[in-house]
C-alpha positions in Angstrom: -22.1 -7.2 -20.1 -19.5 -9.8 -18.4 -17.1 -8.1 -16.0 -13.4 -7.3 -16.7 -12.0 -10.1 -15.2 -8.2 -9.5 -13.3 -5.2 -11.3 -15.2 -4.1 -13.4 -12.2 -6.2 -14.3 -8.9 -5.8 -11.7 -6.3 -7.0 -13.0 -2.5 -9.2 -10.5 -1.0 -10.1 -10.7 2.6 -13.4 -8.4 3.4 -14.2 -8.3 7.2 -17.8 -6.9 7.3 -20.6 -8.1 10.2 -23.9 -7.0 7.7 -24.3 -10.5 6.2 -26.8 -8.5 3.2 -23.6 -6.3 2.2 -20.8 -8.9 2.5 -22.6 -11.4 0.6 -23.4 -8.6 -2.1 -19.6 -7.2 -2.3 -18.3 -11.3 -1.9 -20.8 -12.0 -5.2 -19.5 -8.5 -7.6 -16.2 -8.9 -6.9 -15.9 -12.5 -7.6 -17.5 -11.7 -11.3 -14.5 -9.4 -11.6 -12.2 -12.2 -10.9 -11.1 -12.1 -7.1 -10.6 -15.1 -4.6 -12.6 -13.6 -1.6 -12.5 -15.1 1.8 -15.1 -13.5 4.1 -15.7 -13.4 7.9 -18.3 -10.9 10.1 -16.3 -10.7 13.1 -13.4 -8.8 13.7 -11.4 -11.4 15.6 -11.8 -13.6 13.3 -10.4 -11.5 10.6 -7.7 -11.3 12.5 -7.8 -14.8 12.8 -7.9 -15.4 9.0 -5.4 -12.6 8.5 -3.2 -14.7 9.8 -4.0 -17.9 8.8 -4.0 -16.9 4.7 -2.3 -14.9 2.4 -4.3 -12.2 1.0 -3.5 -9.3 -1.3 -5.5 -6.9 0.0 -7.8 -6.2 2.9 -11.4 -4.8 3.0 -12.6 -3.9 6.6 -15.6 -2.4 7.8 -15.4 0.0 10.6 -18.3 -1.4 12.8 -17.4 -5.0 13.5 -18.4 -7.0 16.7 -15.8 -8.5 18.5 -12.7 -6.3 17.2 -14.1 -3.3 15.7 -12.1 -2.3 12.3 -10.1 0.2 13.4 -8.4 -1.6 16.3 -8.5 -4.7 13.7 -6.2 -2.2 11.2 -3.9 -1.3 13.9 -3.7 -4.8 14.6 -2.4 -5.7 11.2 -0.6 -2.9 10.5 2.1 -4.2 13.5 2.1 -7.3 12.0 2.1 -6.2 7.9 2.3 -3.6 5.3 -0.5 -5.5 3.5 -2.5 -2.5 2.1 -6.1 -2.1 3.7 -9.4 -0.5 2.6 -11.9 0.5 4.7 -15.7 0.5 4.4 -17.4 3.6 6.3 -20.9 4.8 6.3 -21.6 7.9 4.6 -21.0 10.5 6.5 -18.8 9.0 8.9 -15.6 11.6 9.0 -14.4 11.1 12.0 -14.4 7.0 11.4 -12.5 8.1 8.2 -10.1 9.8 10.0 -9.7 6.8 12.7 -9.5 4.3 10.3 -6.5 6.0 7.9 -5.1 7.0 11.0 -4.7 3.6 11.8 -2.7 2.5 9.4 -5.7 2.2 6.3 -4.4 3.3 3.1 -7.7 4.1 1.7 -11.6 4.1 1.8 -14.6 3.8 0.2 -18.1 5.1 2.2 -21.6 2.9 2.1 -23.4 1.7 0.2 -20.6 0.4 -1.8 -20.4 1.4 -5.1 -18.9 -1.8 -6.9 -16.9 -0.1 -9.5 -15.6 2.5 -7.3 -14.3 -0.4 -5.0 -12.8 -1.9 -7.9 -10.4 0.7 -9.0 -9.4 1.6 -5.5 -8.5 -2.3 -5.1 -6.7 -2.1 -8.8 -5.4 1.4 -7.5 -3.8 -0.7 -4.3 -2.9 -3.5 -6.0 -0.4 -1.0 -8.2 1.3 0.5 -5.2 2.2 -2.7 -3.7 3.3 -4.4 -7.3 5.5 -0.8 -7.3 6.9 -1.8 -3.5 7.9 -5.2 -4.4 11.6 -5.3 -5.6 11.8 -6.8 -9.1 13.1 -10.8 -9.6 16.8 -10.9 -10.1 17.4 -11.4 -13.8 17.5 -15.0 -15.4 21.2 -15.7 -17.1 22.2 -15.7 -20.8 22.0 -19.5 -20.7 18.4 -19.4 -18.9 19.8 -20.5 -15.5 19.7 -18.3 -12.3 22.0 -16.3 -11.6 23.6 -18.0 -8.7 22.7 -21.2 -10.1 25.7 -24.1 -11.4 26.6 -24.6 -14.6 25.4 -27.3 -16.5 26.7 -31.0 -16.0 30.1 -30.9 -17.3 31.5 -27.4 -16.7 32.8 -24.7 -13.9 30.5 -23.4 -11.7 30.0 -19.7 -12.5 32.0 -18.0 -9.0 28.8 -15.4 -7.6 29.3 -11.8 -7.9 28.9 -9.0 -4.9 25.5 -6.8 -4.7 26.0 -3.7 -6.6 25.8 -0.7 -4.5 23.7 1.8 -5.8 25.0 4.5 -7.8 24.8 7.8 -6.9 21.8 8.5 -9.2 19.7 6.1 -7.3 20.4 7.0 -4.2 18.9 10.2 -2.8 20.0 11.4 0.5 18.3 14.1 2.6 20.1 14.5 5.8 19.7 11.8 7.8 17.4 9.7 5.4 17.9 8.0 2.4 15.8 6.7 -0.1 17.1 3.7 -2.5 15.3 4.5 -5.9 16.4 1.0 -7.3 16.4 -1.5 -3.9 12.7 0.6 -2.8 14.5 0.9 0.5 14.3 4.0 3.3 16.6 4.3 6.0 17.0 6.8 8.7 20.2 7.3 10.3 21.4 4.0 9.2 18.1 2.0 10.4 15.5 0.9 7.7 12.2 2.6 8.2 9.4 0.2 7.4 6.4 1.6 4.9 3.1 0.8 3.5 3.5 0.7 -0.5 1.3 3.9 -0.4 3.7 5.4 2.1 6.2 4.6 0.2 5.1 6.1 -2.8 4.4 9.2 -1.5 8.0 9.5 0.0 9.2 8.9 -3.3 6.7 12.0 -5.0 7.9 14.2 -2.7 12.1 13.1 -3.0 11.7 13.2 -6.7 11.0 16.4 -6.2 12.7 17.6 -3.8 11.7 21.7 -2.3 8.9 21.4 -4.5 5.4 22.3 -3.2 3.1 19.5 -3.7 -0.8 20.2 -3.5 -2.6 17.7 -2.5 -4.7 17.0 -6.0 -1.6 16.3 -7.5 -0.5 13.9 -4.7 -4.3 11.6 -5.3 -3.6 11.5 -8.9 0.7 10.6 -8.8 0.0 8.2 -5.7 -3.7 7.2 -5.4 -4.1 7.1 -9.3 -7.5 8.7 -8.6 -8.3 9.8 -12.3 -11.9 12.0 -10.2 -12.6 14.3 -7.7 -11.2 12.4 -4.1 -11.2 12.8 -0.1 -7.7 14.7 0.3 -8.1 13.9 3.7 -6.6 10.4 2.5 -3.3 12.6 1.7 -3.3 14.8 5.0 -3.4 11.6 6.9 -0.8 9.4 5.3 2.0 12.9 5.5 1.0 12.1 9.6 1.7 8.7 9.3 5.1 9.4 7.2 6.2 12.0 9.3 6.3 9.7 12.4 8.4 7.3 10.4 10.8 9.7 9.0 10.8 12.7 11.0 8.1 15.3 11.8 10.3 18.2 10.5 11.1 16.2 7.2 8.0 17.1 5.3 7.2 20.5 5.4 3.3 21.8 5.3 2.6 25.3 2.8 -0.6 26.3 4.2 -3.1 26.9 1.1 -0.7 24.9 -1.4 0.2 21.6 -0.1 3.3 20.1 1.0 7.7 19.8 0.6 10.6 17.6 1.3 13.0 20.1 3.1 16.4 19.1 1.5 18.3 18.9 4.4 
């Protein structure tokens, strides 16, 4: 049986020193469709980080050189690219490091190919969701802020259009654009990871309302099984240093709130 092939090429970088497994994962997921550039060190993944543009990231956590979890903090000053780490079974407190770090999700060894390819399809989603949509093409097929055709006035631009108060949703200090996917505290943007981001958005769309965290790895990990909720303890740390540590509210044996003020 051939493998479902993605619609357009997606550039995967996978950082991973065991030459048997990153050959393996290289192989499977090019049958599936993605460009993958690989490197066993973790300088230089960093190095080719940097040098291409990639899609998403696949790190290991053992790597010589720059071991994966200093490599994900490394990126994650430079880039909201969304990263997955490999971990060995087992391995909890190199879970914990890695999405700690920055990582917005895992998978454990030995890799289980189809497992790796939803979570990638599962990534790929949030950051498609984080990028803001292309401005719409005119009636006559032009740009917007493109001149008319040969002969007549140009069209004058129009101002931005401030969003309404339907897409804006304000919590105290913070704001959340629903339309422009923008955050801002106190007047400053707050820079998030398209997973970040999504969960900010579950909990303002809801706003008081207990979350538990089964519902949060379905609405923003689209995991359709049983996952490591763990991934969602870690990423409310990582949003709560962006937005505010008393902004998100813990329910001990439910989940977690937005406090509305």
């Amino acid at each position: 049986m051939s493998a479902i092939r993605v619609p357009d090429p997606v550039g995967v970088l996978l950082v991973e020193d065991d030459a048997v497994i990153r050959r393996s994962v290289q192989l499977a997921l090019e049958r599936y469709g993605y460009q993958v550039e690989v490197t066993g060190d973790g300088l230089d993944g960093l190095e080719a980080f940097r040098a291409g543009a990639h899609d998403v990231l696949i790190l290991d956590v053992m790597l010589p050189g720059l071991d994966g979890i200093g490599l994900c903090r490394r990126i994650r000053e430079e880039s909201l690219t969304p990263i997955l780490m490999m971990s060995a079974r087992g391995d909890a407190l190199d879970v914990v490091a890695g999405l700690e770090a920055g990582a917005d999700d895992y998978v454990v060894k030995p890799v289980d190919i189809p497992v790796l390819v939803a979570r990638i399809r599962s990534l790929l989603r949030r950051a498609t969701f984080h990028r803001a949509p292309a401005p719409e093409p005119a009636q006559d097929g032009r740009a917007p802020d493109a001149p008319a055709a040969s002969g007549g006035p140009a069209r004058p631009l129009e101002p931005p259009t401030a969003p309404s108060s339907s897409e804006l949703l304000v919590f105290g200090g913070l704001t959340v654009d629903l339309r422009g996917l923008e955050v801002c505290l106190d007047g400053r943007p707050v820079p998030l990871t398209p997973t970040e981001l999504r969960l900010l958005l579950a909990f303002a769309e809801n706003p008081g309302a207990v979350l538990d965290r089964r519902r949060l790895l379905r609405d923003v990990w689209d995991y359709g099984w049983e996952g490591d909720t763990r991934v969602v303890d870690l990423c409310v740390v990582r949003l709560r240093k962006k937005i505010g540590a008393d902004r998100i509210e813990t329910v001990r044996g439910f989940g977690y709130k937005l406090v509305r003020g």
